[in-house]
C-alpha positions in Angstrom: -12.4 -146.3 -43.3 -11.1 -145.0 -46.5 -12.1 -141.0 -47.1 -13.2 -141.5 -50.5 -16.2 -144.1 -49.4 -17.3 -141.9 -46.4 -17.1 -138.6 -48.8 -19.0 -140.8 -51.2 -21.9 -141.6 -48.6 -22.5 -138.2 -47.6 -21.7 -136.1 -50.8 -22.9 -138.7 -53.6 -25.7 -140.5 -51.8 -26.8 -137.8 -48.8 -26.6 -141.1 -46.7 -26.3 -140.2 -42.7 -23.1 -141.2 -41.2 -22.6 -142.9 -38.1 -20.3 -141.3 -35.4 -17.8 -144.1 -35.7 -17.1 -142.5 -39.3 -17.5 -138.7 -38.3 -14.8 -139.8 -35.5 -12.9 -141.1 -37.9 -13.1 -138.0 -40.3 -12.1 -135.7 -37.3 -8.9 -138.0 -36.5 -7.7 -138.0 -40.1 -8.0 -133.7 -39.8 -6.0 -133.9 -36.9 -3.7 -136.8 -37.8 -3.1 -135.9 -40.7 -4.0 -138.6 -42.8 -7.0 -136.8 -44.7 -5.5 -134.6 -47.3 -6.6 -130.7 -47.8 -8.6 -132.0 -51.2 -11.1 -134.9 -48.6 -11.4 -132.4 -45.7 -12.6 -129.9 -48.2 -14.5 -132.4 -50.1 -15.9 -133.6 -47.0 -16.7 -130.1 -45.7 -18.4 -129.4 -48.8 -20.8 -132.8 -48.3 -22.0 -131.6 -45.3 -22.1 -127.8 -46.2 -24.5 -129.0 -49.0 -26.5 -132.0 -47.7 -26.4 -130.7 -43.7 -25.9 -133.1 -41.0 -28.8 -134.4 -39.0 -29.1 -134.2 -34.6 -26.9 -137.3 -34.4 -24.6 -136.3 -37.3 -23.9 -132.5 -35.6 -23.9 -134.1 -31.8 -21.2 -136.9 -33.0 -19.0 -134.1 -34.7 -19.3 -131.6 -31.9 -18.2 -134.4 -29.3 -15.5 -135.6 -31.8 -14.0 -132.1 -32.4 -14.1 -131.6 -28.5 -12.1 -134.5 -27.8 -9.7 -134.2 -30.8 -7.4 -132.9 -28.3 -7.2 -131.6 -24.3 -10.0 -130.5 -22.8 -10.0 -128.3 -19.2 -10.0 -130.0 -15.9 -11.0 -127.5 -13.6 -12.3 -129.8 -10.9 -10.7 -129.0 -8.4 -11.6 -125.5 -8.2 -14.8 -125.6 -6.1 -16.7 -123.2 -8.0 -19.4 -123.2 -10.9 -17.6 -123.2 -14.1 -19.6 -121.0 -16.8 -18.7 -119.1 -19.8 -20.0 -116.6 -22.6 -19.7 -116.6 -26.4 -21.1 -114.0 -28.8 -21.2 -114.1 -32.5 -19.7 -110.7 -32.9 -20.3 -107.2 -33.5 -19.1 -103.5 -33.7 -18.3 -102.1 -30.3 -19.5 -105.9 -29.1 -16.8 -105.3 -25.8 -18.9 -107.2 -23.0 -16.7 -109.7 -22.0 -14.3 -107.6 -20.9 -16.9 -106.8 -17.9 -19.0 -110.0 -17.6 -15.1 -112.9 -17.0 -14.7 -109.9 -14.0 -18.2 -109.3 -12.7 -18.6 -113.2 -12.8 -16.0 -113.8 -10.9 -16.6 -111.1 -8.3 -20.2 -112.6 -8.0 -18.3 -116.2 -7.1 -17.7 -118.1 -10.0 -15.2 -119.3 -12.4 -15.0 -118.2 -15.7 -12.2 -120.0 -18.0 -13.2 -117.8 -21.3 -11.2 -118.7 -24.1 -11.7 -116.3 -26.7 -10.9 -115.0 -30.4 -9.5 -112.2 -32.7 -11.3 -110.1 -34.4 -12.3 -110.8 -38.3 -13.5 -108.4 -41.0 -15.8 -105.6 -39.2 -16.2 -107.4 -35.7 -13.9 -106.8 -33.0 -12.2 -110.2 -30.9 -11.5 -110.0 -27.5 -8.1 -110.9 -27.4 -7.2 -108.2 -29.9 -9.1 -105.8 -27.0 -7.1 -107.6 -24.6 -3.2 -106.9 -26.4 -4.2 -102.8 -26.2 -2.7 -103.4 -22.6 1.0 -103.0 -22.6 2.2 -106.4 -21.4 -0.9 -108.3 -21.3 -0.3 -112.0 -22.4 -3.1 -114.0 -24.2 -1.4 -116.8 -25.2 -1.3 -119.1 -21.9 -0.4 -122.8 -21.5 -3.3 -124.7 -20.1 -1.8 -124.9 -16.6 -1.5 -121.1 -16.7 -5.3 -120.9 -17.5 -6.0 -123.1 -14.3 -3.4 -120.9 -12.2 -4.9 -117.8 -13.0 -8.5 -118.9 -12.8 -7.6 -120.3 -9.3 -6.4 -116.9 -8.2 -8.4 -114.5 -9.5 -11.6 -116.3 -10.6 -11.1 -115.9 -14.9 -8.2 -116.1 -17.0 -8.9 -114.7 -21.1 -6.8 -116.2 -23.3 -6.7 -117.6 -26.9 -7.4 -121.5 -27.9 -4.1 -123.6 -26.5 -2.3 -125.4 -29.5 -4.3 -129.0 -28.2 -7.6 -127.5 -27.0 -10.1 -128.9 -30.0 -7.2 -128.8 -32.7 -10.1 -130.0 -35.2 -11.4 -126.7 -35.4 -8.0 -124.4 -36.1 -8.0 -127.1 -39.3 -11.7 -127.0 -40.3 -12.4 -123.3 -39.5 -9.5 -122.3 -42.2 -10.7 -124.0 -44.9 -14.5 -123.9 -44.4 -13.0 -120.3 -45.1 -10.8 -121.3 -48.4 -14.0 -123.2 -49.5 -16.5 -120.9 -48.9 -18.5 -123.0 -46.4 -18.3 -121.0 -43.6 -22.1 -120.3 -44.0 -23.3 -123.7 -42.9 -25.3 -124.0 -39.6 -24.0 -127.2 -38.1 -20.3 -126.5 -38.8 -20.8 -122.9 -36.7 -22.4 -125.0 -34.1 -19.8 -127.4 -34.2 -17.5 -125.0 -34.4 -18.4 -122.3 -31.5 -20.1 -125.4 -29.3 -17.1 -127.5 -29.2 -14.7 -124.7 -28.3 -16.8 -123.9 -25.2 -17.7 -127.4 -23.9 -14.0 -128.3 -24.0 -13.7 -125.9 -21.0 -15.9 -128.6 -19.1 -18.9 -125.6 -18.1 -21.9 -125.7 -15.4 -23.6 -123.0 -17.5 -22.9 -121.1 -20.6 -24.6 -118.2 -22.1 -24.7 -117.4 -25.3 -25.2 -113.6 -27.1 -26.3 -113.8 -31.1 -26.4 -110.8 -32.7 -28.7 -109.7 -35.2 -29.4 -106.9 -37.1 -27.1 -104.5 -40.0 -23.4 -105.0 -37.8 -24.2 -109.1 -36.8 -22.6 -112.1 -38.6 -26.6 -113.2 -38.8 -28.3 -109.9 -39.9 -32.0 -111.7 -40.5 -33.3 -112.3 -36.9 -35.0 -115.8 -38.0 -31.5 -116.6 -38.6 -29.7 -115.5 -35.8 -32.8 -117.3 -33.8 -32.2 -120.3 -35.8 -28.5 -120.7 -34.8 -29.2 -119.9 -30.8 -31.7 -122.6 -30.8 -29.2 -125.2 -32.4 -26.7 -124.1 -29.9 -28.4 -124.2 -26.5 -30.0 -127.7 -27.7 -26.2 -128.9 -28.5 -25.0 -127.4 -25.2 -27.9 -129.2 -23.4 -27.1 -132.6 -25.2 -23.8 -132.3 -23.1 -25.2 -131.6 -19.7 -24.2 -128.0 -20.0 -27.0 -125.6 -18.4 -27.7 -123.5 -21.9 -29.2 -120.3 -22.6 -29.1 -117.8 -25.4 -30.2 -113.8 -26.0 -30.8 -112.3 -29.2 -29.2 -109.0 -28.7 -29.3 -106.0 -31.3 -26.9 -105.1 -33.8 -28.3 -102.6 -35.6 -26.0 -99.8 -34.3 -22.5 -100.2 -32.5 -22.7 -101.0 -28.7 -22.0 -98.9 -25.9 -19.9 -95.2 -26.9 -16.6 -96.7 -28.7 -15.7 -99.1 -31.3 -11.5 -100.0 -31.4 -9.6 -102.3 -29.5 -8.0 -99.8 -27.0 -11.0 -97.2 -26.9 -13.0 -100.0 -25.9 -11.0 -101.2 -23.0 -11.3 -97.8 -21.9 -15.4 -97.9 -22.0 -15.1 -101.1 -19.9 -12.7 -99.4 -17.4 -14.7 -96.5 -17.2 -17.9 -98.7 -16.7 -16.3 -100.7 -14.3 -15.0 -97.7 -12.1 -18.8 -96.4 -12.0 -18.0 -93.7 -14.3 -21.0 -95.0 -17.4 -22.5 -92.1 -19.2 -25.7 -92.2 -21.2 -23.7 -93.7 -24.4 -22.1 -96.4 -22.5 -25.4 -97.6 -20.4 -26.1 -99.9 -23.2 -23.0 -102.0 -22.4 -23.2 -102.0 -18.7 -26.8 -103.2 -19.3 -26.3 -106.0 -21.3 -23.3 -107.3 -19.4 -25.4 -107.0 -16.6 -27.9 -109.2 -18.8 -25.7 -111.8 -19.4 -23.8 -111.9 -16.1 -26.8 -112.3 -14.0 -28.1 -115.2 -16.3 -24.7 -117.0 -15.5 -25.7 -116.3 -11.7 -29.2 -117.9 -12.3 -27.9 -120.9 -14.3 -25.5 -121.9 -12.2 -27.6 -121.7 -9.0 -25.6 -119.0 -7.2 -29.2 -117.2 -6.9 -33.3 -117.7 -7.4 -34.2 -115.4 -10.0 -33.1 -113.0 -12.2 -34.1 -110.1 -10.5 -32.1 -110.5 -7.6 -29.0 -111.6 -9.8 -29.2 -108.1 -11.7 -28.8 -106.7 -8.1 -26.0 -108.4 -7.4 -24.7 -107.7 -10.5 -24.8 -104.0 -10.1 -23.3 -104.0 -6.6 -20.6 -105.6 -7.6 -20.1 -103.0 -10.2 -20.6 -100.1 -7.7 -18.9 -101.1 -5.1 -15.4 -101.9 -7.4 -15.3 -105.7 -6.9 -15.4 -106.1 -10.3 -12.7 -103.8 -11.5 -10.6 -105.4 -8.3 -10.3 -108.7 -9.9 -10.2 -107.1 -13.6 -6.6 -105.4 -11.8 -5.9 -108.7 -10.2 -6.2 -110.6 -13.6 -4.4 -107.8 -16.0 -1.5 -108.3 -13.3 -1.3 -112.4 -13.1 -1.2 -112.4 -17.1 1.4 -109.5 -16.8 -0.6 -106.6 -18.1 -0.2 -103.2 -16.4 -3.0 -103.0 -14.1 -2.3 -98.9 -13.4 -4.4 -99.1 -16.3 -7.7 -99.2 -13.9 -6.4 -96.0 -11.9 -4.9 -93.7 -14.9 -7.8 -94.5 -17.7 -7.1 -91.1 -19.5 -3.1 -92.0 -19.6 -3.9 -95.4 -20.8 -6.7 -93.6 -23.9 -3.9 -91.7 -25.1 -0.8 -93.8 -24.6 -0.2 -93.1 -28.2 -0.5 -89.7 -30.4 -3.8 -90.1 -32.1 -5.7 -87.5 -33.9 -9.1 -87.0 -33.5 -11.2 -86.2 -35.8 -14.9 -85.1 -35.6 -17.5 -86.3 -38.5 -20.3 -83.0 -38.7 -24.1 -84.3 -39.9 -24.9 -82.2 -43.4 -28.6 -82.7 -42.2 -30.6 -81.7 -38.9 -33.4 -84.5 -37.8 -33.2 -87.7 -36.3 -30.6 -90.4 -36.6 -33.1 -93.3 -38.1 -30.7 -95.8 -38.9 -26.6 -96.9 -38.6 -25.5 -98.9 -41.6 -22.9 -101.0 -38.4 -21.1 -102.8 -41.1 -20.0 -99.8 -42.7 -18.6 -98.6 -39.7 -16.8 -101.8 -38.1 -15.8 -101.9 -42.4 -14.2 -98.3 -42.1 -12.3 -98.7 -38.8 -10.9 -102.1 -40.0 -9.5 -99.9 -43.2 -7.6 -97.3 -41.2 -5.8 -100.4 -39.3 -8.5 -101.3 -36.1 -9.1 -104.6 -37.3 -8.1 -107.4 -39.6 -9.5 -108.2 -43.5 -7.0 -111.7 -43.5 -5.9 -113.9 -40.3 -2.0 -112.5 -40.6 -2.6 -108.6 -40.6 -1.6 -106.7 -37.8 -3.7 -104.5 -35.6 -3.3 -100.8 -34.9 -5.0 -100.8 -31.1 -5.2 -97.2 -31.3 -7.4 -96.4 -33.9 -11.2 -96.4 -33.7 -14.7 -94.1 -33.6 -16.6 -92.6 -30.9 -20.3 -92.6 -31.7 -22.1 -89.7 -29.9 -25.0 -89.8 -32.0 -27.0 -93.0 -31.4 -30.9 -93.9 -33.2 -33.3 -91.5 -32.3 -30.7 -88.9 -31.3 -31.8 -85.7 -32.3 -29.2 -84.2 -35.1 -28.5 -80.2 -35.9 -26.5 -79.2 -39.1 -22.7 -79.3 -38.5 -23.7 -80.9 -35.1 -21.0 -84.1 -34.4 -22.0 -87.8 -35.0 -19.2 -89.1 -33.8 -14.9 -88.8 -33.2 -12.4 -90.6 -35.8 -9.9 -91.6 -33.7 -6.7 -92.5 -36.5 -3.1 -91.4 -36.8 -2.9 -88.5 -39.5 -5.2 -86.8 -41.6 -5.0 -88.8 -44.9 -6.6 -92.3 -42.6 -9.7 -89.4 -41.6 -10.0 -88.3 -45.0 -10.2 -91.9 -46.2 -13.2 -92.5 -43.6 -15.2 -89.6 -43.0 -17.8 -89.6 -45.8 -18.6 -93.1 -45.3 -18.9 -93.2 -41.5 -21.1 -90.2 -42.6 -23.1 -91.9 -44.9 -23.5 -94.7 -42.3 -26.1 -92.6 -40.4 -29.3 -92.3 -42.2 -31.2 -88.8 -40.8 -35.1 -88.0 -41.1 -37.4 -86.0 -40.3 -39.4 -88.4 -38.0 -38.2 -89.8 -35.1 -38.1 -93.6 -35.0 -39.3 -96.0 -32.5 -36.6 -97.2 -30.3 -35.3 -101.1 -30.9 -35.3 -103.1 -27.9 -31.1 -103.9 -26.8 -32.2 -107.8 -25.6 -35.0 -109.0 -28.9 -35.7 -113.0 -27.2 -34.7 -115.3 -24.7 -34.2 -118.8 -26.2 -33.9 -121.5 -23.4 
């Protein structure tokens, strides 16, 4: 099949193609015999005329087997998973591949970097000296079978389509398009051969889909594509509208899910632990492992309290050849570097009505805590404490939060516009709920 006539159908003549031609698009990505200009082309076509059910199901199972996909079969566990679309402070993963596993199952997470103002897990993940991300597919399996999760970037053969079509829906500005997230996201996580997956979209001022009929838009297409492979599907709609949990960076965060994980949560953290909890105990109910939800949050929480969860966090950190003294000397591993830090007063007394979350995640990733192109480097170290959340009462010269940053000019740089970020009033608003809907 020649590129040009299959560009032609869907561009020119918004005709639906059959998956014997979308396969055949997705081998000449990979092969190589489709040139930048007729992927983009292509890309373009469908970013502008959208792809039906079959068109979207034929891509997703043609990216997924564009290269290997995991065999975990002979680990004699459920096999689930959980993606989110991204936010600031968004540091849950780093509790639910433990807590999952301490509750029984296997979790083979293969996860991202951080883009722009949201945070990636592996990014989290390199904040421990020694920790390795980038394991072979064989390593994944090892460690899964001996500590229940392994987190680790995508292998150079798992779904190769989507390293190709992911960097230049970015040159060509199509990244925007519905299907090709799906596509994109879905085929990732059904290469890992899942029981049950559950997925967190954001929403609100800090998401990647701020409009919430959006963000439900895209769950919906995703636990239908999920269910179309025979993968038990669920998402939440979680807020965004103010960081999660008490710290955004890649290293303070780490810390929050240590400190959570070794029962010390305070008030500013509980959002975290709750919504792990959320998400962990859906995995358990998915995959069978219990009834109902109520008795999975249970579970959930004594694992938490009783330290099986930070056990096989200690047992993973050392099989991918992190330093797990990390989970005994948390205060050692906060400041393992010098770091200034630098309080942000309020000008106004009332109540903290709004967080403008972008702005934040925006201002970290300018001082070094995150990345504005694929090929900058991170500075783990850097990042804000929020001890101020909505509906937090606010005096004058009272702090909304802690830059963490490495001299005075990076402070100076941020302070007014993490201040600005917090919109103060008289009133006190009404509290948004953390979980907004269930899609099944």
């Amino acid at each position: 099949m020649k590129p040009q006539d299959l560009i032609r159908k869907k561009g020119r003549f918004s005709m639906e193609l059959s998956a014997e031609e979308i396969e055949a698009f997705i081998v000449g990505v990979c092969d190589g015999s489709w040139s930048n200009a007729q992927i983009s082309a292509m890309l373009m076509a469908m970013f502008i005329r959208g792809l039906t059910q079959n068109e979207q199901k034929a891509l997703v199972r043609a990216m997924i087997y564009s290269g290997e996909t995991l065999d975990l079969s002979d680990i004699d566990l459920p096999k689930v998973d959980k993606h989110s679309t991204g936010g600031v402070g968004d540091k849950t993963s780093l509790i639910i591949a433990p807590l999952a596993s301490a509750c029984g199952l296997a979790v083979p997470m293969i996860s991202g970097r951080g883009l722009g103002h949201t945070g990636g897990t592996l990014d989290k993940l390199e904040s421990i000296k020694g920790y390795n991300v980038n394991l072979t597919k064989s390593q994944i399996h090892e460690t899964i079978k001996k500590c229940g999760f392994a987190l680790a970037g995508q292998t150079e053969n798992l779904v190769p389509a989507d390293k190709k079509l992911y960097a230049l829906r970015d040159e060509t500005a199509t990244i925007e398009s519905l299907p090709l997230i799906v596509a994109s996201i879905m085929s990732k996580k059904l290469a890992e051969n899942l029981d049950a997956l559950v997925l967190d979209v954001k929403t609100g001022d800090g998401a990647f889909m701020s409009d919430f009929q959006d963000a439900a838009r895209l769950a919906q297409a995703m636990v239908e594509t999920g269910k179309d492979f025979g993968v038990k599907t669920i998402a939440l709609i979680t807020d965004m509208n103010q960081p999660l949990g008490r710290f955004v960076g890649n290293r303070l965060e780490v810390y929050e899910c240590l400190k959570i994980m070794r029962c010390e949560t305070d008030s500013l953290m509980k959002s975290t632990l709750d919504l792990s909890i959320q998400l962990t105990a859906r995995l358990l109910v998915l995959s069978n492992a219990v009834k109902d939800l109520d008795e999975a949050i249970n579970i959930c929480h004594k694992k938490i309290e009783d330290g099986s969860a930070l056990e096989k966090f200690r047992l993973n950190i050392q099989l991918q050849g992190g330093d797990s003294s990390i989970c005994d000397e948390t205060e050692k591993f906060l400041h393992e570097d010098k770091i200034l830090k630098v309080p942000v007063r309020s000008n106004e007394a009332g109540f903290v009505n709004q967080i403008l979350t972008r702005e934040i995640g925006e201002a970290i990733c300018e001082i070094g805590g995150g990345r504005r192109q694929a090929k900058d480097k991170i500075d783990h170290a850097v990042g804000f404490e929020c001890l101020k959340k909505i509906g937090d009462k606010v005096e004058v010269g009272e702090e909304l939060g802690i830059i963490y940053c490495r001299n005075d000019s990076q402070a100076l740089k941020i302070s007014n516009r993490i201040r600005n970020a917090y919109k103060i009033n008289a009133e006190q608003p009404l509290l948004e709920n953390l979980v907004k809907a269930e899609i099944f």
